[in-house]
NULO-813326 format. One record per residue (C-alpha): residue in one letter; x, y, z. Coordinates in pm, whole numbers, plus 32768, in hexadecimal, padded with zeros to 4 digits. Example, Ala and Ser with C-alpha at 12.3 -4.5 7.8 and 13.67 -1.06 7.14 Angstrom:
BEGIN
a84CE7E3E830C/s85577F9682CA/
This chain:
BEGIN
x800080008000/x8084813B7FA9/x8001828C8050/x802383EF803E/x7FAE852780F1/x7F85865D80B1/x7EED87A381BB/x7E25889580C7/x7DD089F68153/x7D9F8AAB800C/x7D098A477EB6/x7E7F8A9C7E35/x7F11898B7EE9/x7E8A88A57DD8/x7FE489027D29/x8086887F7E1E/x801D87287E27/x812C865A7D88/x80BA84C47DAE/x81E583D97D86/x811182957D0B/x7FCA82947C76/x7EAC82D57D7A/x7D3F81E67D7D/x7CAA828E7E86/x7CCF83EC7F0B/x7C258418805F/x7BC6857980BA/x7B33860B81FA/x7AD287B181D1/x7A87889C82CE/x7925894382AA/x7A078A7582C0/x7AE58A3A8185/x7A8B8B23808C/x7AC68A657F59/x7A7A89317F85/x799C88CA7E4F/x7AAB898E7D79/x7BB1889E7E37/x7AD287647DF1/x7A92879D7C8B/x7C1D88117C42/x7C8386D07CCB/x7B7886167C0C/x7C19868B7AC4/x7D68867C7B31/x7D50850C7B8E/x7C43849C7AC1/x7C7D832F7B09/x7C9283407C62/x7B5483117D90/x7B03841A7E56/x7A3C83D67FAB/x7A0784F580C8/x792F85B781A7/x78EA86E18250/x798E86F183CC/x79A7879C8502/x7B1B878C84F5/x7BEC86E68439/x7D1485EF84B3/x7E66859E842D/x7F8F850984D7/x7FA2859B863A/x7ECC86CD858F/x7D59874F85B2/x7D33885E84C3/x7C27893A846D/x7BD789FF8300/x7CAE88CB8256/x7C8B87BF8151/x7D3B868881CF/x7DB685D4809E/x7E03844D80E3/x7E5B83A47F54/x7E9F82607F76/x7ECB812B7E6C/x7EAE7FC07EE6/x7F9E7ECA7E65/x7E967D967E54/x7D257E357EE0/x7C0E7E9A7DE5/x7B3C7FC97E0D/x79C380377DC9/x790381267E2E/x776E81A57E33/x76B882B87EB2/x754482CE7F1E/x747D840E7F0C/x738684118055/x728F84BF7FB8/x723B83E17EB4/x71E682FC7FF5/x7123842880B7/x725E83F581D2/x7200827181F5/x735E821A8280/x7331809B8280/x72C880CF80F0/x73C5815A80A6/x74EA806D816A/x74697F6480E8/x74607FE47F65/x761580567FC9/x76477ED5802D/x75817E4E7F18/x763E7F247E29/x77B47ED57EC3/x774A7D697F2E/x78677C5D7E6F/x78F97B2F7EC5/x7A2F7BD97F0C/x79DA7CF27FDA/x7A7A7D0A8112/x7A027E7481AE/x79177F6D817B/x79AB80E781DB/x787281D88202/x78688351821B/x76DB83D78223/x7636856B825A/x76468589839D/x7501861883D4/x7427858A831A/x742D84408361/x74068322846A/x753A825A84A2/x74A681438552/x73A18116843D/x74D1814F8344/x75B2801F83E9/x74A37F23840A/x74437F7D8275/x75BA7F40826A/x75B37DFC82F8/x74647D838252/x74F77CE28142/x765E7C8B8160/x770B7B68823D/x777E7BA3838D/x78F07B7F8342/x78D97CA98261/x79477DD38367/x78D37F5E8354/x795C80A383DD/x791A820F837D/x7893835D8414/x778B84598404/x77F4859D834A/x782486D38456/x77E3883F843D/x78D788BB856E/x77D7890D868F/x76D589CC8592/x75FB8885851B/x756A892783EF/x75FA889182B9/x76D58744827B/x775B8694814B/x7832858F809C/x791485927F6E/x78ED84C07E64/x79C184B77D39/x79EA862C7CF7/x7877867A7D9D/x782887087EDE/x76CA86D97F33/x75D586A68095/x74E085DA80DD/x759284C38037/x76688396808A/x77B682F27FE9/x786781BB804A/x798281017FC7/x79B27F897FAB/x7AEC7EF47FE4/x7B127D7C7F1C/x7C337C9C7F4A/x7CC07B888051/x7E067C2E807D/x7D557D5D814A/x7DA27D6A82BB/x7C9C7E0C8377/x7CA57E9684D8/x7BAE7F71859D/x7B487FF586D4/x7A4680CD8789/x7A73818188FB/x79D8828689B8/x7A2682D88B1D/x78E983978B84/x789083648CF0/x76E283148D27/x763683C48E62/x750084128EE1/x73EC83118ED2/x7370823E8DA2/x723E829C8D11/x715A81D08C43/x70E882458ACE/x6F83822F8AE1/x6F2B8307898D/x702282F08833/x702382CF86EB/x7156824B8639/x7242836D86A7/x716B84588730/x713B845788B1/x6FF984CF8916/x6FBA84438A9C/x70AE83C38BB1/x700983628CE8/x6E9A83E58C3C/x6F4D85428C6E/x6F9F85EC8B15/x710285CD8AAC/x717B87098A67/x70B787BC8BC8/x717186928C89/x72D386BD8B97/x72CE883D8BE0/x72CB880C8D52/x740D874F8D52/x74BA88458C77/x745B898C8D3F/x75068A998CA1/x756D89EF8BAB/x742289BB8B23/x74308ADB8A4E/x751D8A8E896D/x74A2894488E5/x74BA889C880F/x763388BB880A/x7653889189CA/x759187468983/x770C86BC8910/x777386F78A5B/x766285E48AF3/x760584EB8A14/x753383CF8A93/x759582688AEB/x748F81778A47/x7451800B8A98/x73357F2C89E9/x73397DB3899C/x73F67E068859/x74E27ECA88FB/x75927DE18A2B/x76897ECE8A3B/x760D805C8A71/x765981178951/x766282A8894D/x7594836F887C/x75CC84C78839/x74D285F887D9/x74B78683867B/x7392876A86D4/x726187C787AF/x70EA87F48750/x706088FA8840/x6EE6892187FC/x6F08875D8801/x6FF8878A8948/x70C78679889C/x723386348851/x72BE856E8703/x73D284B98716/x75168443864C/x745182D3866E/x733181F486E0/x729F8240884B/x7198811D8868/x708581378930/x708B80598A7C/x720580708A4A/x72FC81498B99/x73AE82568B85/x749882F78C72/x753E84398C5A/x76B7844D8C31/x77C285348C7B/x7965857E8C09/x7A77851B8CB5/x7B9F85B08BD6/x7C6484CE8C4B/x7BBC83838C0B/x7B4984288A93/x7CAE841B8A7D/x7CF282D38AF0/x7BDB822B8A34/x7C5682A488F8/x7D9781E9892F/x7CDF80C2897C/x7C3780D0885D/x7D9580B787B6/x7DD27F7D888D/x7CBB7EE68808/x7D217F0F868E/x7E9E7E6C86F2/x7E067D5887C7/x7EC17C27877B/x7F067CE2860B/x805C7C488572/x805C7D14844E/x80A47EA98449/x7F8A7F76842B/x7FCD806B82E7/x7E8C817882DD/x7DDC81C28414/x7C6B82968416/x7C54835B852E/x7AAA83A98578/x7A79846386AC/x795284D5872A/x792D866F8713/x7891867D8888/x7A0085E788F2/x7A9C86F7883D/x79AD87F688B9/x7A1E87888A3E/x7B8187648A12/x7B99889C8973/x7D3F88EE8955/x7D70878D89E5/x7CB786EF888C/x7E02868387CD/x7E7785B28933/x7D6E84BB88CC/x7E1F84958749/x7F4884AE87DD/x7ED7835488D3/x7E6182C087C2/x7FAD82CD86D3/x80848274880B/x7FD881148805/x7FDB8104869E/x8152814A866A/x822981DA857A/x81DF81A78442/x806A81CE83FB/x7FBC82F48327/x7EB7837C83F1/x7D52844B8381/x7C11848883D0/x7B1D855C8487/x7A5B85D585BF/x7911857C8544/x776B856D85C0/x7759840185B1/x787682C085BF/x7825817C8519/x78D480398571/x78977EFE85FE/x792F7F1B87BB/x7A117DFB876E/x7A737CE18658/x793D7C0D86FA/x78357D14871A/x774D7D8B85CB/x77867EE3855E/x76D57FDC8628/x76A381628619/x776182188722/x7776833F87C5/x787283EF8872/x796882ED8836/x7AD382E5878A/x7A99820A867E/x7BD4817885B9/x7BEE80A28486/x7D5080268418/x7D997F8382B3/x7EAE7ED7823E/x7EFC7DE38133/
């Protein structure tokens, strides 16, 4: 596998690019911020006419030890025996039915061969748990997945991936990876601390919380936050909700994309069933930070090959509470993973992996989320 990166901070930078092998796949992850960004995408496009592009939207990007902001990361990378494809889904054309439209991406990428689907959706417009079990509808178990939700920074207005020299919301693109000789690692921590009591969901509807205890959600969710209550939805990020159902064994976190005052609801990143628990959770900087290097661990447990490309999708509500501290949690991460491995990605609304090599894939949120390829 051969890899190259590249930072971009201005549409001239393009110029600069100078590729010493001939790339399959570019992957590129673009501030809301950057000015030029469908100029970028469609310059590229011509420039490398051959060559995949796959991106999205982010609330920071994340290369090396680095989290930028108002950048293009550029990863290009060719494999020396893995095939590529790629397909995008429009969410319109399925009125936003998430589990529609996963499982048109897996009937569309679905092979003998394939090994992994990587998925990078809007991040607003969609559910991710309805996404991942559309995902998983049609293809066999063995076949892993791991992607992101498209950010906005902190503003949650618009989102969007990149597609082969388009830049366009409300839409979805994943690439499948065929080929034995691909070496697959991945990993997904949080480090959120629970509190308070647990409360039962007693009116949803897919992703929209209505009732906990028969009190309305957002009245009982605004108590909690005090103060911070005015600024949602962004403060939301700060305490997500632990959720438990029979599905879900293990809690997973889900994250607010928005609130409905006159319906005193919230909407989530994924799935809140009803007659499911939630608890609300709370940072501890220094466990975020240690849970992102155990997601690292996970990846290199019992791994006797060397990891090569490492995606880096971290939650932006982690970002958001370590503040200046953010690039200690990269930084844990690449000190497990060693010398030697490219590393990209993004602080995102949503992370998509399976918790470990025996668990389905799953939507999280607030999590570090890592996939590793090698061949």
């Amino acid at each position: 596998m051969k890899i190259y990166q590249h930072k971009i901070v201005a549409l001239d930078d393009l110029d600069q690019i100078e590729i010493p092998f001939a790339p399959e796949v570019f992957f590129l992850f673009a501030s809301p911020t950057f000015p030029d960004t469908q100029d970028f995408v469609k310059r590229l496009n011509e420039k490398f006419e051959n060559t995949i592009s796959i991106g999205c939207s982010t609330a920071g990007e994340i290369m090396g030890n680095e989290v930028l902001d108002s950048t293009i990361t550029l990863t290009a990378v060719k494999f020396d025996k893995t095939t590529l494809r790629t397909t995008d889904i429009d969410l319109t054309t399925y009125d936003l039915d998430c589990f529609g439209a996963g499982n048109e991406i897996s009937e569309n990428l679905i092979d003998k061969d394939l090994r992994h689907i990587f998925i990078l959706s809007d991040g607003l417009n969609v559910n991710g748990a309805e996404l991942v079990k559309g995902l998983h509808s049609k293809i066999d178990k063995s076949i892993s997945i791991t992607g992101g939700l498209a950010g906005d920074g902190a503003n949650f207005e618009n989102t969007f991936v990149i597609h082969n020299g388009e830049v366009q919301s409300k839409k979805i693109v994943a690439l499948g990876l065929y080929g034995p000789d691909l070496k697959i690692g991945f990993g997904s921590k949080g480090g959120w601390d629970s509190f308070g009591i647990e409360r039962l969901v007693t009116k949803s509807h897919n992703n929209v919380l209505y009732e906990l205890d028969g009190q309305p959600a957002l009245e009982l969710y605004k108590s909690f936050l005090g103060d911070k209550a005015k600024d949602l939805p962004s403060s939301g990020l700060l305490f997500p909700l632990s959720m438990r159902d029979e599905n879900n064994k293990i809690p997973v976190v889900r994250t607010i994309l928005s609130v409905d005052e006159a319906e005193n609801s919230l909407t989530f990143a994924g799935n809140i069933p009803q007659g499911s628990y939630v608890r609300l959770m709370k940072a501890n900087i220094d466990r975020i930070i240690d849970g992102a290097g155990q997601s690292a661990l996970v990846t290199t447990d019992k791994t006797e090959y060397q990891h090569q490309l490492a995606f880096l999708i971290s939650c932006v509500g982690r970002r958001l509470v370590m503040k200046q501290l953010v690039e200690e949690e990269v930084e844990a991460v690449n000190e497990v993973l060693g010398d030697g491995v490219h590393t990209t990605g993004f602080y995102s609304y949503g992370e998509i992996a399976p918790f470990d090599k025996f668990s389905p894939c799953s939507l999280h949120n607030q999590t570090m989320t890592i996939t590793t390829f090698s061949e």
